[in-house]
C-alpha positions as CSV (number, residue, x, y, z in Angstrom):
1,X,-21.5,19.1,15.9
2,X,-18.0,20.2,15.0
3,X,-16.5,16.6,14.8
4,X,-19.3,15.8,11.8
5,X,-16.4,18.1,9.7
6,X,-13.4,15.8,10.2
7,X,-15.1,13.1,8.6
8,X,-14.5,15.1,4.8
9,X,-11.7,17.8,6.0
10,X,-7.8,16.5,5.9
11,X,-6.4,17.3,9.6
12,X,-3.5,19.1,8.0
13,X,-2.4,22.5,6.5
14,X,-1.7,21.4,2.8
15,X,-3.4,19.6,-0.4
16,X,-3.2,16.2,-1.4
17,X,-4.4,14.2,-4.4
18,X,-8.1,13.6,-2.7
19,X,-11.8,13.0,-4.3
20,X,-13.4,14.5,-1.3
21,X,-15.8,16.8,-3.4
22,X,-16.7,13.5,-5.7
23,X,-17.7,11.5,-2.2
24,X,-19.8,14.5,-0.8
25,X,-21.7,14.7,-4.1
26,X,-22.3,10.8,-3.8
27,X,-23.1,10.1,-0.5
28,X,-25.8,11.8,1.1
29,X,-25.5,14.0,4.4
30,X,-27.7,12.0,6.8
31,X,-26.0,8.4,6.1
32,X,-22.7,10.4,6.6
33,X,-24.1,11.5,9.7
34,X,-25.1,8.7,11.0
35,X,-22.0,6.7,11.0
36,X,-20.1,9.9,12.0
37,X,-22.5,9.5,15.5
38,X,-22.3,5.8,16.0
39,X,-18.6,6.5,16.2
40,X,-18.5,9.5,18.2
41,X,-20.8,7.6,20.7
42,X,-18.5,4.1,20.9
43,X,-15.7,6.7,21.6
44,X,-17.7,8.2,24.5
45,X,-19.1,4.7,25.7
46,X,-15.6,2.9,25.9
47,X,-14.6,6.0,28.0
48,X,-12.4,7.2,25.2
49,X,-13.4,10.8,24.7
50,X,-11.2,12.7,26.8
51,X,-8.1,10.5,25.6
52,X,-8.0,12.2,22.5
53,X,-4.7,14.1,21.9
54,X,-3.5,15.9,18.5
55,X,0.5,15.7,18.8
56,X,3.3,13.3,19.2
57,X,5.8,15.0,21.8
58,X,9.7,13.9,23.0
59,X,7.7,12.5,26.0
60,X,6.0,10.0,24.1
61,X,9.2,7.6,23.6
62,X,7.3,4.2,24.0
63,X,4.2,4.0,21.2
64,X,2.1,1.3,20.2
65,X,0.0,1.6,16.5
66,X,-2.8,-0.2,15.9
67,X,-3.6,-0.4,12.3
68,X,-6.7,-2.4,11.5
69,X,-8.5,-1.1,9.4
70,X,-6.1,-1.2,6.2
71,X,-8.6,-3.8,4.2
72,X,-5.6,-5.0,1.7
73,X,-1.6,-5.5,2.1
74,X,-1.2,-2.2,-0.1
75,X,-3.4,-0.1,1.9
76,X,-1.6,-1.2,4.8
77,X,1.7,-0.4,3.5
78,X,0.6,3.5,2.3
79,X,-1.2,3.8,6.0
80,X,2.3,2.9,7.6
81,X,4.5,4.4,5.2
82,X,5.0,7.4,7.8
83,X,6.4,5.3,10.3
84,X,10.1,5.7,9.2
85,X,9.3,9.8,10.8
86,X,9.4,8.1,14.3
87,X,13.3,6.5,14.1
88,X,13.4,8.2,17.7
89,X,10.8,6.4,19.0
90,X,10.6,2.6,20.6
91,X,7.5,1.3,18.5
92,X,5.1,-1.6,18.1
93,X,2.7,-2.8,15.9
94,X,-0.6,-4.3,16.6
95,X,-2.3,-5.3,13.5
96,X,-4.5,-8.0,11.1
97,X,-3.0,-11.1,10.7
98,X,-3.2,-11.1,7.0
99,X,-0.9,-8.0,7.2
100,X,1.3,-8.9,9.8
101,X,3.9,-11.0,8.3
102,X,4.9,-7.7,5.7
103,X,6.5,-6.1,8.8
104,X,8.8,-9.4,10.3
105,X,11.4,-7.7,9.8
106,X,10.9,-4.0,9.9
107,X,13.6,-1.5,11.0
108,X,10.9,0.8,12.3
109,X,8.8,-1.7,14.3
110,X,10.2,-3.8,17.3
111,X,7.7,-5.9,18.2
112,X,4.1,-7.0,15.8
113,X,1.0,-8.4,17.9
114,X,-1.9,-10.2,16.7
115,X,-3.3,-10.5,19.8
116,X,-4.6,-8.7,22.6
117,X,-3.5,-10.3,25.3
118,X,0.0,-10.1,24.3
119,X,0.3,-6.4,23.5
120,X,-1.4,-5.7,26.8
121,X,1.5,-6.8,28.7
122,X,3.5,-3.5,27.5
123,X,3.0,-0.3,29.2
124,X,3.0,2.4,26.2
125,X,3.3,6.7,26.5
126,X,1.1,6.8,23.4
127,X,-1.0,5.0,21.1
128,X,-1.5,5.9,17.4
129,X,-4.8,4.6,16.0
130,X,-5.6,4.3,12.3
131,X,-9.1,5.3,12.6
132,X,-11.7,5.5,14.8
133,X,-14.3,2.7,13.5
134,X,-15.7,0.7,16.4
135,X,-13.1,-2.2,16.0
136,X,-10.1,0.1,15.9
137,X,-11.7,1.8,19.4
138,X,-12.6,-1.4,20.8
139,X,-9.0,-2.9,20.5
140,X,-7.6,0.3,21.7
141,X,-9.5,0.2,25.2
142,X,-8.7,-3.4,25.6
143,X,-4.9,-3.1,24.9
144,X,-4.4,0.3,26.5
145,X,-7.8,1.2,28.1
146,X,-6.5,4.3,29.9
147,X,-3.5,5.5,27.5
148,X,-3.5,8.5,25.5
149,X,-3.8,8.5,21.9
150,X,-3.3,10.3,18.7
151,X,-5.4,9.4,15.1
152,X,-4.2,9.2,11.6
153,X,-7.3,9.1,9.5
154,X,-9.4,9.8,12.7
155,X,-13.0,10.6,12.0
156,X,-11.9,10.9,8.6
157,X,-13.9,8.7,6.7
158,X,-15.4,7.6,3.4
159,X,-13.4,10.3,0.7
160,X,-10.6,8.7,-1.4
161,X,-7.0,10.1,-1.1
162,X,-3.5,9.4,-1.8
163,X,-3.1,7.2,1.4
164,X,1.1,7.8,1.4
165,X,0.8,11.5,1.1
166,X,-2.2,11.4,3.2
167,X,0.1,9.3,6.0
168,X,2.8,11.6,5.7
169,X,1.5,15.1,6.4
170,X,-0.5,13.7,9.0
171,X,2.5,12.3,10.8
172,X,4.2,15.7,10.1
173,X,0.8,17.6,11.9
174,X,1.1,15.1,14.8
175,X,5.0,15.9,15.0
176,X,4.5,19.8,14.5
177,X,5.2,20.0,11.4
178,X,9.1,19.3,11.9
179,X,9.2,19.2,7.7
180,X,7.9,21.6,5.3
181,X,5.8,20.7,2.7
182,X,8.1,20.3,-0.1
183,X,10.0,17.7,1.9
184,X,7.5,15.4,2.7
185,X,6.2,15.5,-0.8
186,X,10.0,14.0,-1.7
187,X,10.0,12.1,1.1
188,X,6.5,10.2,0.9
189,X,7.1,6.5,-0.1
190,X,6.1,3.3,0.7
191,X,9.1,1.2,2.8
192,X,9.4,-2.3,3.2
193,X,12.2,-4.4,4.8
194,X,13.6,-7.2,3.4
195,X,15.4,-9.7,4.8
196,X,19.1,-11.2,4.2
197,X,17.6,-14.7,4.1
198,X,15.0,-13.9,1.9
199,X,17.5,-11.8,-0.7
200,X,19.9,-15.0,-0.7
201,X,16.6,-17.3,-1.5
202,X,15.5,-15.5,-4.2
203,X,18.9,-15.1,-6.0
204,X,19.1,-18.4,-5.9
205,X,16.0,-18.9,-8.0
206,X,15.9,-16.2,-10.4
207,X,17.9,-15.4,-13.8
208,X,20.1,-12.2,-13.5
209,X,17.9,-10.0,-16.1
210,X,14.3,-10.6,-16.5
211,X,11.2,-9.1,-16.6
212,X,8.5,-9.3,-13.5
213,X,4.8,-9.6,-14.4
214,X,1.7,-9.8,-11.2
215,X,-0.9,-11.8,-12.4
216,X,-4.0,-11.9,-10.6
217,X,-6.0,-9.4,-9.0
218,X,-9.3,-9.4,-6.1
219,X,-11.2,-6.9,-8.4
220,X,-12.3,-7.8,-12.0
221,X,-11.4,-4.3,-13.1
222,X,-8.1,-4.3,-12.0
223,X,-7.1,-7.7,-12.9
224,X,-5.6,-7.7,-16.7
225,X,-6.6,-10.6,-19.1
226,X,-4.3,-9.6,-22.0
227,X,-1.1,-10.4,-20.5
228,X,-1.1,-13.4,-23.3
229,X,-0.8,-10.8,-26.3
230,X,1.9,-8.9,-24.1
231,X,3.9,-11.6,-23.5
232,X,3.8,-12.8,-27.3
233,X,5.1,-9.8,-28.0
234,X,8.0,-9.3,-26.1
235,X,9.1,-12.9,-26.7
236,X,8.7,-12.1,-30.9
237,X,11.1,-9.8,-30.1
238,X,13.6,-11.1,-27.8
239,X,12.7,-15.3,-27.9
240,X,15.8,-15.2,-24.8
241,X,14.2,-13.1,-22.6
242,X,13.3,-13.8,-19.4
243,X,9.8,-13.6,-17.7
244,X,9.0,-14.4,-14.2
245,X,5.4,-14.4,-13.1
246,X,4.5,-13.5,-9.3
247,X,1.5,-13.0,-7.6
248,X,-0.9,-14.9,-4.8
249,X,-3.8,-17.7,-5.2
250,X,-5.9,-15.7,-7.5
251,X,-3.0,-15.3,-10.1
252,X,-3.0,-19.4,-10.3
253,X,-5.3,-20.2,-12.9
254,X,-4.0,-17.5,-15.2
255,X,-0.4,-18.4,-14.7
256,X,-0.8,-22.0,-15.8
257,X,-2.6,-20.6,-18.6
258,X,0.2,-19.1,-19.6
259,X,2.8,-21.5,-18.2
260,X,1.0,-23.6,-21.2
261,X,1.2,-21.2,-23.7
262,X,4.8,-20.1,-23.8
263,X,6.6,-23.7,-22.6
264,X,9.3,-23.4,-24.8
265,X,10.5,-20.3,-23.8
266,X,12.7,-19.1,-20.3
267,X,9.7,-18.7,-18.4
268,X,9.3,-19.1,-14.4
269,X,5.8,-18.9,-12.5
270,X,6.4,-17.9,-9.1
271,X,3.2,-17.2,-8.6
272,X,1.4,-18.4,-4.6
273,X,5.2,-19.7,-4.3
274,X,6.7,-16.7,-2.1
275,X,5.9,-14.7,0.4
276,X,5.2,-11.1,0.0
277,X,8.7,-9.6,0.7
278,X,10.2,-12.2,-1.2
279,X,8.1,-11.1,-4.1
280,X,9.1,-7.6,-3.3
281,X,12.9,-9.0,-3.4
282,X,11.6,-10.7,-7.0
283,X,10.6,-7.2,-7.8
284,X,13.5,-5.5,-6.1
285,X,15.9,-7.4,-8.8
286,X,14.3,-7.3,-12.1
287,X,14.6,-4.7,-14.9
288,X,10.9,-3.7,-14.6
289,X,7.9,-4.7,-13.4
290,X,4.6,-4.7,-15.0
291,X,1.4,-4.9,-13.1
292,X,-1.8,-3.6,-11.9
293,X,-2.9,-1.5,-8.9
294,X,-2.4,-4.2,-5.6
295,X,-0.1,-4.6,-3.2
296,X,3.0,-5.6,-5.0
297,X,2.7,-2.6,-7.2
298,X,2.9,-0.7,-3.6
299,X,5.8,-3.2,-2.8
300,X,7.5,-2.0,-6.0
301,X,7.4,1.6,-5.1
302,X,8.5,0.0,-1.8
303,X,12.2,-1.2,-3.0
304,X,12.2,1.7,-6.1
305,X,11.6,-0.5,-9.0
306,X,11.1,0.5,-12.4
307,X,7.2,-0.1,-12.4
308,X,4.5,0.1,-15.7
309,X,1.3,0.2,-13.7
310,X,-1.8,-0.6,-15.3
311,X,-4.1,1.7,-12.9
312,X,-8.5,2.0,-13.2
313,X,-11.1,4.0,-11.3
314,X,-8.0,6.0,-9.1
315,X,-5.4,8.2,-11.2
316,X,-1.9,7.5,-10.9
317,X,-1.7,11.4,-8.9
318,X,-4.2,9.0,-5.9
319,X,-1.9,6.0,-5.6
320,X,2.1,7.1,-6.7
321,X,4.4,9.2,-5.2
322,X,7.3,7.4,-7.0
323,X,8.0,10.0,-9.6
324,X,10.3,7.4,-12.1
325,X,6.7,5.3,-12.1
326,X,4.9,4.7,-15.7
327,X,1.2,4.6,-15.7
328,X,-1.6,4.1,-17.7
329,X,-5.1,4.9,-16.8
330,X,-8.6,4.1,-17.8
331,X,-11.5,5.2,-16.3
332,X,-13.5,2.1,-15.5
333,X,-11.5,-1.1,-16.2
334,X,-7.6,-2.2,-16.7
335,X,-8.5,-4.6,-19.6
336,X,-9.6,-1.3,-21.7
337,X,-6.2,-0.4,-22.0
338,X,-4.2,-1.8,-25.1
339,X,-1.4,-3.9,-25.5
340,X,0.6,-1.5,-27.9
341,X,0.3,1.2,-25.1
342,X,1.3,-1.5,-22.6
343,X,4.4,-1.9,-25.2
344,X,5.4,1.6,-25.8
345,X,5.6,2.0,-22.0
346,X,7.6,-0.9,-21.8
347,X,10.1,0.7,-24.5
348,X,10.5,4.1,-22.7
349,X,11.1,1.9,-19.3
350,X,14.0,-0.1,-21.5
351,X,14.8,1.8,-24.3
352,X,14.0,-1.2,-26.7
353,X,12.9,-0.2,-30.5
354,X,9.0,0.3,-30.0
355,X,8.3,-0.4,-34.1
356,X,10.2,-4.3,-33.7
357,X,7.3,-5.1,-30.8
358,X,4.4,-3.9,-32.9
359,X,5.8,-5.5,-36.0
């Protein structure tokens, strides 16, 4: 069956950061397979097969995405990241709740659904669908049962890639490749709108210079546990500096941990306090950020921050396409990388004297 391909081949002419050959020597062909045909059949059942289109014409002025199947705030925000290609067109949003919020106020987007019923009301030229896993299908031929519609990861399914570059020279297939592939390369970032109330609310709250750290993390491996020793550091350097912490619920217990330990010192825990464009804003305003691979480190790329990214498991080449970006990289957890590294990356980002932090 030709389709079985697309679920390990990228849809487009040029290479991207991907571990495609890595997945194909993990995963065996027949489990592949399998989830491949359960797909391809729920396309054919919900009478979606002969939908199917591969480009994005003039025509199609009125378009609806439904991106669902982004499991975190970051993955959603690389999936999208293309969106800013379609200026010319009037688009919606239909996505997860938990995601939903990040886009408010986007410049791209007019309207975001949660629900069905809502979305339905709209008559749309086009819809884009992130993928095409049951639920994705399922939502798609209850909003817009007999629209036509275009994929971005499609059948694709399973390898890992850079999801920005990966969203990019998709959209540019679907468009026609309107942009060579040098300029979507330098065009490929994250984008995130912020709002004028939400820039006024966080000036009010935070020092003019200071340093942003994300504590916190879903995955063990990519949560850091040595931010204690880091911060120790800076502060035996500079005792004025400031720090502001940021990050959701599971950065809590390690902030007041830390909110403990450096009391007497200009320290601010915004941390489950903001929402996630005003922690992009916190981000937006300091003089770097330091953090792990999550969705704020997505958000920093977002508003062009000056970002030290702890990364583990996916190289910096899979997750960045900000090019002014530090990284450091271990292979199977954050927490095996070293503070002094941590530190001398911090001294390139601000040109501070690397041998007074180790001393």
């Amino acid at each position: 069956m030709l389709s079985f391909k697309k679920t390990y081949t990228l849809q487009f002419n040029y290479k991207i950061p991907n571990y495609i050959d890595l997945y194909l020597h993990k995963e065996k062909r027949y489990r592949r397979f399998i989830k491949f045909y359960k797909r391809y059949l729920y396309i054919i059942f919900k009478g979606q097969k002969n939908l199917e289109v591969f480009s994005i014409l003039p025509k199609h002025s009125k378009i609806l995405w439904i991106n669902i199947s982004a499991p975190s705030l970051g993955d959603s925000l690389m999936d999208l990241s293309s969106r800013i290609m379609l200026k010319d067109k009037n688009m919606d949003l239909f996505t997860d709740i938990k995601n939903a919020h990040i886009y408010e106020d986007d410049e791209i987007f007019n309207n975001i659904f949660i629900d069905e019923e809502k979305a339905k009301i709209n008559k749309y030229d086009l819809i884009i669908l992130d993928s095409y896993s049951s639920r994705s299908v399922k939502i798609k031929s209850r909003i817009a049962a007999k629209t036509f519609y275009v994929g971005m990861f499609g059948f694709f399914n399973g390898p890992e890639v850079n999801r920005i570059l990966f969203s990019f020279h998709q959209m540019n297939n679907l468009l026609g490749y309107v942009k060579s592939e040098e300029k979507i390369n330098s065009i490929a970032k994250n984008t995130i709108t912020i709002s004028k109330k939400d820039k006024k609310i966080i000036k009010a709250i935070v020092p003019k210079k200071y340093i942003a750290i994300v504590v916190g993390g879903e995955w063990k491996y990519k949560t850091y546990q040595n931010w204690g020793d880091l911060i120790k550091k800076l502060f035996a350097d500079n005792e004025k500096i400031n720090i502001v912490l940021i990050g959701s619920k599971n950065g809590q217990n390690k902030s007041k941990e830390l909110l403990k330990q450096f009391n007497d010192y200009q320290f601010f825990d915004l941390v489950s306090k903001l929402s996630f464009n005003q922690s992009a804003e916190v981000i937006r305003r300091s003089d770097v950020l330091i953090c792990c691979d999550g969705g704020l480190m997505h958000a920093a790329n977002a508003v062009s921050a000056k970002v030290i990214a702890l990364l583990a498991r996916l190289t910096p080449e899979m997750l960045l396409t900000n090019k002014d970006s530090i990284s450091l990289f271990d292979n199977e957890d954050v927490n095996n990388i070293k503070v002094e590294d941590v530190l001398l990356r911090y001294t390139k980002a601000t040109n501070c004297d690397h041998n007074r932090l180790l001393s």
